[in-house]
N, C-alpha and C positions, 0 to 999 in steps of 0.2 A: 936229700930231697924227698918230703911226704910227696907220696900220689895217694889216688881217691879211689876206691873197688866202686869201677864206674858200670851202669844198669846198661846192660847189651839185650841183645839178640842174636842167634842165629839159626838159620835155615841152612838146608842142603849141606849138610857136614860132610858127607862119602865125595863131595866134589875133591877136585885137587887144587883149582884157582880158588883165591880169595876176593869177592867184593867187599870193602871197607866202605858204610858210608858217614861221613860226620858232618851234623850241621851247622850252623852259623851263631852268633851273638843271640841270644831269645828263644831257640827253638830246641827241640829233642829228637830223638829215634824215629817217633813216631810221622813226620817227613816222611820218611824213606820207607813206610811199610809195602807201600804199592813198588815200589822198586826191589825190596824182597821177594813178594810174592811171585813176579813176573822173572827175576835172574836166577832164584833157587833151586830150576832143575838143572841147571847148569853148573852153576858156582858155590862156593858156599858164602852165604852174601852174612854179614854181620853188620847190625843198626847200633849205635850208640850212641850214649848222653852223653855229654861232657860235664866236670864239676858244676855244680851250682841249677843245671837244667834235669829238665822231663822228672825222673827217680834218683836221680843222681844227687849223691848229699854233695853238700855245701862244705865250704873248706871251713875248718875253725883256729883263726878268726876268718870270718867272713870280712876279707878287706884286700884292693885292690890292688895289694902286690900278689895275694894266691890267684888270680887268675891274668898273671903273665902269662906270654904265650908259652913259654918254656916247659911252663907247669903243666899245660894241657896236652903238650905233645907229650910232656913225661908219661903222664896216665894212658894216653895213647899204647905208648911203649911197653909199659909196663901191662897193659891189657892185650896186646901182641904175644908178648911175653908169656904171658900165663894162662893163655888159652893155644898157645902153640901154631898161631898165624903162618903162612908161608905162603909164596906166588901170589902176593897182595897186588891187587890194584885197587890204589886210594882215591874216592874220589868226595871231592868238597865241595860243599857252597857254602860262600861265601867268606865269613873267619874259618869255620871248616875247612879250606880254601888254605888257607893260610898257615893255618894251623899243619895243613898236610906237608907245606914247602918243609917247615923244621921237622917234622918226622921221618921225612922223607931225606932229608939232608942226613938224619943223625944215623938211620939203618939201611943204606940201598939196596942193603942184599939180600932185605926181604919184600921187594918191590919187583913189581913187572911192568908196573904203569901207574899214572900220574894225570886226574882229570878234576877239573876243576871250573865250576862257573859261579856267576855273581862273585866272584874274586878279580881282585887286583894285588900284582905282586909288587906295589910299593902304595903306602899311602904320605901323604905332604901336609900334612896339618899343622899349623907348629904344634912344638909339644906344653908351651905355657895354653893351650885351648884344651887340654886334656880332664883338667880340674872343674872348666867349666862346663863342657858337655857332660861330665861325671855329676856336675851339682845339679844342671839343669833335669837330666833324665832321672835324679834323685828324689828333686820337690815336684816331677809332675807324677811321678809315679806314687808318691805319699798321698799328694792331696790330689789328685785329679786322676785315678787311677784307670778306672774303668775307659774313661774318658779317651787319655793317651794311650791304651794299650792297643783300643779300635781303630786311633790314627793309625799306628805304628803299622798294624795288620794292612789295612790299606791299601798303604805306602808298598808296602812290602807284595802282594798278591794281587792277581788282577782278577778272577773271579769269587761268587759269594762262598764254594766250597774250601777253597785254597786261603782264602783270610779267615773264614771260623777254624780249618788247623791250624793258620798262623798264631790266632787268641787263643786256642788251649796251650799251643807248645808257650808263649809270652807269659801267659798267666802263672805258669811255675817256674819265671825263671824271672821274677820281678827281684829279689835278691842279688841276682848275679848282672842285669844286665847293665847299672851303670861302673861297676867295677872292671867289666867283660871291655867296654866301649872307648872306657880312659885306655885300656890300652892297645886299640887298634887305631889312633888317632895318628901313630906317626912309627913306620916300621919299611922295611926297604928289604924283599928277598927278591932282585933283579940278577943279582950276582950271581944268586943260586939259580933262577932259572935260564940264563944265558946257558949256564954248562950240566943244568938235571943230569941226574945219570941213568935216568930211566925214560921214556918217552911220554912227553908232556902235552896234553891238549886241553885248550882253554876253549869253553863252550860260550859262545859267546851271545846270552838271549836278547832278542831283539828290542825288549822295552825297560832294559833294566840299563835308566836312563844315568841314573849317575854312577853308578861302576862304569860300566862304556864310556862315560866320560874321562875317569882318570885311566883310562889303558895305555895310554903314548907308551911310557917309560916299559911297562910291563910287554908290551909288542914290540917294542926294540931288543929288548934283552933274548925276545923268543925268535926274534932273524937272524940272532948269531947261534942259533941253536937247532942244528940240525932235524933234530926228534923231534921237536916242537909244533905245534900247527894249533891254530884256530878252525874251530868250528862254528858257523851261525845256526843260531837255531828262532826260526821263527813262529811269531804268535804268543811269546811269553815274557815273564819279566824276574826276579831278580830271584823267584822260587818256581825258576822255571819247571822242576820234578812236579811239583805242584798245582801250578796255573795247567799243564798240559800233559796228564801222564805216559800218555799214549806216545806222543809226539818224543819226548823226553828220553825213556827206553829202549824206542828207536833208535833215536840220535845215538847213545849210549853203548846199544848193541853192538852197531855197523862202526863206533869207534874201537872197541875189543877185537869184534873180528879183523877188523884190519890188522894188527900188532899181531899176528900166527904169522 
């Protein structure tokens, strides 16, 4: 299995914890600077791109079997790996999210904790719709570029600071994003979070209306799961780090401190 020498950061290296943070379908490192900033006397916090986004090359061929999930946590791992990670707590938004369940499944033993918003740990799509979301986000990003990317931001961020990061991080990852999307169309880690082996909290923002929508399955699996807890966090939407950083950090903190 190729992985990809993916574009990091890190801050606060003399810490002993590790913050991991990785973001979603469209986006890069750059998300998560203000959450560096603010955890690096404490932790040693690490930002990353995933293949295809921020600095991060692109797989060659660029085609939507190299960014299955599998392949991103690989590089994950493999970046783990070769930077000598240890006492990680992972946390994701949104496929970031996702992506953390199978990293987190394949290594536990280098895990402390497990935090994740804008994620749902199953999606229901059928999988014959996978082609077409892949064709659709294909032709409007060819021809209507500009156009769909400021939707997309939008959608995605609830004020004007947090949708201009959302179009820079989208703007370099027009390549990746409908390969990225055919395959989060239809994926089911409920199984893995019933029984996490590490303590799992799902942040749960108030206006990031359709992730919230599909949580049933993902909130059942986390009541048979002792670790496991729900956090609400309000005033934000599906980038929540971003719509609210202050509030976000917060939230964030006082979930870490708790796990001593």
């Amino acid at each position: 299995m190729d992985t990809i020498q993916l574009e990091y950061s890190i801050r606060g290296k003399k810490n002993k914890e590790t913050l991991l943070f990785v973001h979603g379908a469209g986006g890069s490192m750059i998300q998560f600077h203000q959450q560096q900033e603010f955890f690096s006397a404490q932790y040693k916090v690490v930002l990353v791109s995933l293949r295809g986004h921020g600095d991060s090359p692109k797989p060659s061929p660029n085609t939507t079997d190299q960014y299955a999930l599998n392949l991103f946590a690989a590089d994950i791992i493999q970046l783990i790996k070769d930077i000598d990670l240890e006492h990680i707590h992972f946390v994701g938004n949104s496929a970031g999210g996702v992506i953390g369940f199978e990293v987190v499944s394949q290594m536990p033993e280098k895990f402390l904790s497990l935090t994740t918003f804008g994620t749902t740990g199953q999606m229901k799509f059928p999988k014959f719709l996978a082609p077409v979301f892949r064709g659709f986000d294909a032709l409007m990003l060819r021809y209507f570029k500009n156009w769909y990317l400021n939707l997309m931001a939008s959608q995605t961020a609830l004020n004007e600071e947090a949708k201009e990061t959302c179009l820079q991080m989208f703007e370099k990852a027009v390549a990746a994003i409908p390969h990225f999307r055919y395959n989060l169309v239809n994926y089911d880690f409920t199984g893995f979070i019933a029984q996490c082996p590490v303590p799992y909290t799902l942040i749960r923002c108030e206006f990031d209306k359709g992730i919230n929508g599909m949580l049933k399955s993902t909130l059942k699996a986390m009541g048979a799961n002792p670790s496991a807890k729900v956090i609400e966090l309000k005033g934000v939407g599906h980038v929540g780090n971003l719509d609210d950083p202050v509030a976000f950090n917060n939230c964030l903190k006082d979930i870490l401190n708790k796990l001593v």
